[in-house]
N, C-alpha and C positions, 0 to 999 in steps of 0.2 A: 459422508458423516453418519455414520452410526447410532442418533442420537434421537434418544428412546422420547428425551425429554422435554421436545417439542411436536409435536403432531402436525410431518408435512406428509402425510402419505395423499392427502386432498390434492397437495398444491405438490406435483413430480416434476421438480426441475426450480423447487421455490427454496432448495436448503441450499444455494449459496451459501458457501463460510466465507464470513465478512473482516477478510484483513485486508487492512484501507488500503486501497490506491493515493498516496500520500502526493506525488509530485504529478500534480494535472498541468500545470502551466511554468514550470522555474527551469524551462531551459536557457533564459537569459540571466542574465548576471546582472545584480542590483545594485544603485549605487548606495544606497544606504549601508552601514556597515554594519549593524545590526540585521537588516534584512538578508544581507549575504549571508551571516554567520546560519539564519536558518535554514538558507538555501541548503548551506553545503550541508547542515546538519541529514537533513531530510534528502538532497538527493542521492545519499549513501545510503539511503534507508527506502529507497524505492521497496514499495510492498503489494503484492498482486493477492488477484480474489483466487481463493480455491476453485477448481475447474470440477468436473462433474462426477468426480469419485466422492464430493458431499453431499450427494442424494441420499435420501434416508433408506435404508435399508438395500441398498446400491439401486437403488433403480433406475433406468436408464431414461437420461434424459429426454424431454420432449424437443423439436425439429428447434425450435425457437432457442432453449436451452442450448441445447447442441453447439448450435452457432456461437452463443454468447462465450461459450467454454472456449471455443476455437480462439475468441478475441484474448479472453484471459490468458491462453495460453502463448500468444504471442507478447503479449503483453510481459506475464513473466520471464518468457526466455531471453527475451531481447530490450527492454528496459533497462535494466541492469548494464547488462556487457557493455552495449552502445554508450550509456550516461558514463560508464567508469572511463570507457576509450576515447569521448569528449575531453571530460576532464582531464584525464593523466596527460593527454596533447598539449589542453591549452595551458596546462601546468607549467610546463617549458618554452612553449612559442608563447610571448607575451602578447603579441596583439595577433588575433585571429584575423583580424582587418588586412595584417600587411604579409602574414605568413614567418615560416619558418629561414632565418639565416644560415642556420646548422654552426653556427656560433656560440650558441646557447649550453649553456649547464643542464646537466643533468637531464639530456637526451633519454627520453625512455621509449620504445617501438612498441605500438599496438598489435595486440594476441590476433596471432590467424584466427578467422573463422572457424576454420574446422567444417569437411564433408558433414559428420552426422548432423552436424547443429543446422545446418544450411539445410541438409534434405527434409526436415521436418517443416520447412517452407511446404512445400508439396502437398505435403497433407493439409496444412492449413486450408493452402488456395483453394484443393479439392472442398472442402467444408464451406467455403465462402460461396461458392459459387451452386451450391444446394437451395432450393426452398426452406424456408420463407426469406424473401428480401428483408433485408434491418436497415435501417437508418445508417448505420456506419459500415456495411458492406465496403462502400467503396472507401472508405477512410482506413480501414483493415487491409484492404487489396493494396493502396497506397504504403502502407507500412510494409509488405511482402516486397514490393519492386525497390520500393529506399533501401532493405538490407541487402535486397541481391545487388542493388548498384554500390554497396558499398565494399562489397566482400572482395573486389579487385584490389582497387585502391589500400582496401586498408591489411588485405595481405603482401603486396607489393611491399606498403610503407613498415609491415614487420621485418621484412629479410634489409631492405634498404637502409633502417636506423639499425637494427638489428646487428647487421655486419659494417655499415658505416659506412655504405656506398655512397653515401654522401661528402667525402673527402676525395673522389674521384671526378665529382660534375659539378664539384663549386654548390651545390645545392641544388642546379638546375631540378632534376627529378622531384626533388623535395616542394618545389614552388609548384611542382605541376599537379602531384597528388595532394598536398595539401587545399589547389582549388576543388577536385572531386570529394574531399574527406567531407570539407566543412559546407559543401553544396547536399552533400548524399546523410548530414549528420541534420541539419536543417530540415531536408524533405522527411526525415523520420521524427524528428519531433514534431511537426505541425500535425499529421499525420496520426503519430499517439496520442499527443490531446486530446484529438475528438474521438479517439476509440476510447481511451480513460474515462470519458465525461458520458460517455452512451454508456456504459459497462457500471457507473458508479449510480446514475439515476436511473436506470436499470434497474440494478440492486436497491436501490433505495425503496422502489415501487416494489417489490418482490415482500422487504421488511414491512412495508407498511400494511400491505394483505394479508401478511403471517399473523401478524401483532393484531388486529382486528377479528381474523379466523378461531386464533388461541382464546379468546378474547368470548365469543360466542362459543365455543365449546366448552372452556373451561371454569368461563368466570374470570372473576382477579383474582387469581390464586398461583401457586408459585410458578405456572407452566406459561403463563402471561408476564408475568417479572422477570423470568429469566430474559424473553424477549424484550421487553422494555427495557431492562438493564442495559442488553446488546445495543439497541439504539442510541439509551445515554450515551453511551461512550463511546459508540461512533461519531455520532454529534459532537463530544469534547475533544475527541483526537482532534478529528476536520475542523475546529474553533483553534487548537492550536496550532495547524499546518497554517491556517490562515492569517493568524497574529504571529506568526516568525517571519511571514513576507509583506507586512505590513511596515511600511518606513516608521510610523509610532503606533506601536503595539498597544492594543484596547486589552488592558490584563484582565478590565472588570468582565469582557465578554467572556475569555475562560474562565472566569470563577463563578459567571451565572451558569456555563454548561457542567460545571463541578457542579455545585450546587442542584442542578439537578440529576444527575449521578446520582449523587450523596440521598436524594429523599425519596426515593424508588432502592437504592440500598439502604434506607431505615425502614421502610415500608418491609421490604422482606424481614428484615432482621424481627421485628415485633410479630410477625408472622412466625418466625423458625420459634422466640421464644413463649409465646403462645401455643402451638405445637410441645416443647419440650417440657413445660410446667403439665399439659394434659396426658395423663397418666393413658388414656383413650388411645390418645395421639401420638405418642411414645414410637411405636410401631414406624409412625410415618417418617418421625424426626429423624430417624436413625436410617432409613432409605435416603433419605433427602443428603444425608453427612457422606453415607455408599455410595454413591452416587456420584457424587463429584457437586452436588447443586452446594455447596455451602463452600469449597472450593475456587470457586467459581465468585460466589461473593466478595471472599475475599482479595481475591484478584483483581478486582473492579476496586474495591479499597483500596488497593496499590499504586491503580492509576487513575484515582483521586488525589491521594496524597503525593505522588509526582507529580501531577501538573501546580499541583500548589509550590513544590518547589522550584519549579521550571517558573513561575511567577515570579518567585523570589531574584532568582538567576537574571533575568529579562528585564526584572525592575533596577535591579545592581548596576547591569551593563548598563544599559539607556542612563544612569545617572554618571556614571564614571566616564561615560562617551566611551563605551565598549571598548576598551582594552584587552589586549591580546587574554589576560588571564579573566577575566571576564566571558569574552567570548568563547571560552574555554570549558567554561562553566555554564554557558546555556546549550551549548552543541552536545557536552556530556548529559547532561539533565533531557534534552529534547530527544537525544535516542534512548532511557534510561526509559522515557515515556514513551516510545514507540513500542519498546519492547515489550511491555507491562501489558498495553492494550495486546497485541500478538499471546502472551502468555494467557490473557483471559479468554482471548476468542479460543487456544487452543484447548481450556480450561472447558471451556461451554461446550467444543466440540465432543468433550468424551462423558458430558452429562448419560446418566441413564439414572430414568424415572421409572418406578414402577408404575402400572395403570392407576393406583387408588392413589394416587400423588394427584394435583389438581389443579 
């Protein structure tokens, strides 16, 4: 990240871009129906941290960094594909407990792996197995052996449903890779939670040194809000990931992490227009607008006023007893709001501050 208008050149390997890792623990399926409807919202929305092309000014990660990037990156490639080829399975086999009859409707066969995707393994391992040890080394290494043991089975089970060799064995086959699918789909999700949860307080301690750093160099001035801004709103996302998996959702805890959003953006705002009434200052107002810092603001406004309607949505459902159109209406609102924070963080990532900015 490129991005003039925080000051990590201290801290090489501490400009992590911060889009949320959303789904740390909802690979089970909730009985509440509200709580599923967030599940699913959000595990379609799986979202990884930028890996170490957001150093400031490219600098190349320190040994520590390095590694964390390697988890990111695994994290991205394979979060995704894995959570889609769960679901779209258990989508048609109704009980994963008892497996597939090949009876079922609307049979759909999991995407091959794919060589290139698979040899990118390789690199990782290599990266794991470097200095310095981390805490979730071995929960990373764990995640590399789950995909390689799944990439038989779940290329097998693409040509198999795929051409419907399953009308030939009564399903026999079908019974047998559906035990390695949902054995080797379990070993990767236990596996990614604890590399998510190292990678997110991680990141959290990286923010909190940044915002403190800025902080003494700058003052509270706008190079210190920007950062702060960034937290609010990780903060409010992560308050909502958490109230969509809650069987009765605390709406007031999203609207105290809005609320605090909201007075760190009037805090700037009385800043910019204190800036633009001084004729002095004029200069600076008008860098700050170039810039993308006021941009950026109002992008965090955006998803303020999303999560308020995402409140709305959640309050509706929960009284109606979540009906299909309901549920309909917090899953649209709950990505509408994921998106919003992803638009701000990209927003922030293309900040550029001139030096007399503060």
């Amino acid at each position: 990240m490129h991005n003039r208008g925080v000051d990590r050149r201290a801290h090489a390997g501490l400009a992590l871009a911060r889009r949320l890792l959303l789904v740390a623990a909802m690979t089970h399926a909730s009985r509440s129906t509200l709580r599923r409807l967030g599940a699913l919202c959000l595990v379609a929305l799986v979202l990884g941290l930028a890996p170490s092309r957001a150093h400031a000014g490219g600098a190349k990660p320190d040994p520590t960094q390095a590694k964390v990037n390697a988890y990111v990156d695994l994290l991205n490639a394979w979060g995704n594909r894995i959570r889609k080829d769960r679901s779209t399975y258990a989508g048609w086999v109704k009980d994963l407990a008892v497996g597939p009859t090949c009876k079922e409707r609307g049979i759909r066969p999991p995407g091959e792996f794919g060589e290139t995707a698979v040899a990118g393994l390789t690199t990782a391992a290599a990266i794991l197995a470097k200095k310095p040890a981390l805490a979730a080394d071995a929960d990373a290494t764990a995640m590399i052996a789950a995909i390689r043991a799944l990439q038989a089975p779940t290329d097998e089970a693409s040509t198999y449903y795929g051409k419907r060799a399953f009308t030939a064995d009564a399903c026999k086959r079908g019974g047998e890779l559906h035990q390695a699918l949902v054995a080797g789909w379990q070993a990767y999700f236990d596996a990614e939670a604890k590399v998510r949860a190292f990678v997110v307080s991680y990141n959290d301690d990286l923010d909190a040194k940044l915002l403190v750093s800025t902080r003494k160099k700058y003052g509270l001035g706008f190079r210190y809000y920007l950062e702060r801004q960034l937290g609010d709103a990780k903060l409010l996302v992560r308050e909502v990931e958490t109230q969509l998996q809650a069987d009765a959702p605390d709406l007031a805890a999203i609207a105290t992490r809005a609320d605090a959003l909201g007075a760190t953006l009037d805090a700037i705002d009385a800043r910019l227009l204190a800036l633009k009434a001084s004729k002095a200052n004029k200069a600076i107002a008008a860098e700050l607008y170039q810039g993308g810092y006021e941009r950026t603001v109002r992008a965090s406004r955006d998803l303020q006023q999303s999560t308020a309607s995402l409140r709305e949505a959640i309050a509706a459902a929960s009284a109606k007893g979540a009906p299909r159109s309901a549920g309909e209406a917090v899953d649209r609102t709950a990505k509408a709001t994921i998106t919003l924070y992803n638009a701000m963080i990209d927003n922030l990532n293309r900040v550029k501050l001139s030096a007399r900015v503060k």
